[in-house]
C-alpha positions as a Python dict, from the first residue, in 0.01 Angstrom:
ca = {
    (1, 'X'): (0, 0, 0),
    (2, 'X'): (-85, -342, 1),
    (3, 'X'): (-317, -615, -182),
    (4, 'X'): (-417, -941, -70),
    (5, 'X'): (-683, -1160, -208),
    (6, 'X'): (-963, -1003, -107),
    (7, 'X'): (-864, -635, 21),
    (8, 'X'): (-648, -308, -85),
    (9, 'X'): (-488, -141, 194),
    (10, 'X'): (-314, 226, 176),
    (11, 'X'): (-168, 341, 431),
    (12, 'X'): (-11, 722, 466),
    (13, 'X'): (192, 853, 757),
    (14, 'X'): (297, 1210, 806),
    (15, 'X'): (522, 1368, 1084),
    (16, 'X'): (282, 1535, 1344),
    (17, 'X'): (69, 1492, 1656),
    (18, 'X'): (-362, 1437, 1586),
    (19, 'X'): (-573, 1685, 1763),
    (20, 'X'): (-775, 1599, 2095),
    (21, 'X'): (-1087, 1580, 1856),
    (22, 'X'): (-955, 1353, 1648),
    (23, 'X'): (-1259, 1173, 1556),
    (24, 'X'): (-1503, 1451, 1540),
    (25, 'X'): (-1416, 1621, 1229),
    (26, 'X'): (-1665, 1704, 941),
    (27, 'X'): (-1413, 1542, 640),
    (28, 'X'): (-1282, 1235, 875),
    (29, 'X'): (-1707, 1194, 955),
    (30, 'X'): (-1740, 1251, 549),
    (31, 'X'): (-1512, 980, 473),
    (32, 'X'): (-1640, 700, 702),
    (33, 'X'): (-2005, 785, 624),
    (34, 'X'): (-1921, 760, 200),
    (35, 'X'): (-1749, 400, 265),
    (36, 'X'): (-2007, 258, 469),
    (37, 'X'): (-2238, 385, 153),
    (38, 'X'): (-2035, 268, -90),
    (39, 'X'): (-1907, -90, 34),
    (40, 'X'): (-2106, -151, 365),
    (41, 'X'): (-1885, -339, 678),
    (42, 'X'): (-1633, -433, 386),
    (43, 'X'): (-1411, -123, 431),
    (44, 'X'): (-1298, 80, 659),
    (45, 'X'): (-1053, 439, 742),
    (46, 'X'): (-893, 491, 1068),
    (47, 'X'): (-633, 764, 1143),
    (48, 'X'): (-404, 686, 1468),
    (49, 'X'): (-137, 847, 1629),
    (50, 'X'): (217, 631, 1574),
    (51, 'X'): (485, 779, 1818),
    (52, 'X'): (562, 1122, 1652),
    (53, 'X'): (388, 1015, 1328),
    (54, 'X'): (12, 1001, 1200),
    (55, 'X'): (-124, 736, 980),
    (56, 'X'): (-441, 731, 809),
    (57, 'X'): (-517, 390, 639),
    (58, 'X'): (-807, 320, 437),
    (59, 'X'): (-878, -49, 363),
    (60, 'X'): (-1138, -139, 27),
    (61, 'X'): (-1281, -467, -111),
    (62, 'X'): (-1094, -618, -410),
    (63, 'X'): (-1439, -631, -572),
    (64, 'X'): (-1507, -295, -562),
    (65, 'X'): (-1153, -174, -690),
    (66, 'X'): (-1151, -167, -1066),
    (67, 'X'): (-760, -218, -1204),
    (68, 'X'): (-731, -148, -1581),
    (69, 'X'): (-433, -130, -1813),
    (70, 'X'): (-605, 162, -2019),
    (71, 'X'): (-552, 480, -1902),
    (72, 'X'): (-897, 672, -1790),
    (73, 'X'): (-1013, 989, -1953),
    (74, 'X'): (-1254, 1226, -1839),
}
């Protein structure tokens, strides 16, 4: 996970190979689709195959990211 001044990146790896249809899943299509609702062309998710590892990294706008030292209750 990393911040710079004006994105948050997270980035997750996991041992294991991605499947020929990668790209064509409903919850990878879900994901994409609620970004580009939520923060337009200012972030992004991509999921790539790294050696014997997969990584899924998902990239917001600082300005959408709230930080707070209160804890949240629902």
């Amino acid at each position: 996970m990393g911040l710079s001044d004006q994105t948050l990146n997270i980035k997750v790896t996991n041992d294991g190979q991605l499947s020929e249809d990668k790209h064509t899943g409903i919850g990878l299509k879900n994901i994409r689709s609620r970004l580009l609702m939520l923060y337009a062309n200012k972030a992004s998710f991509t999921i790539s195959q790294q050696t014997i590892r997969v990584a899924a990294e998902v990239t917001l706008p600082v300005e959408a990211v709230q930080f707070s030292s209160q804890p949240t209750h629902n």
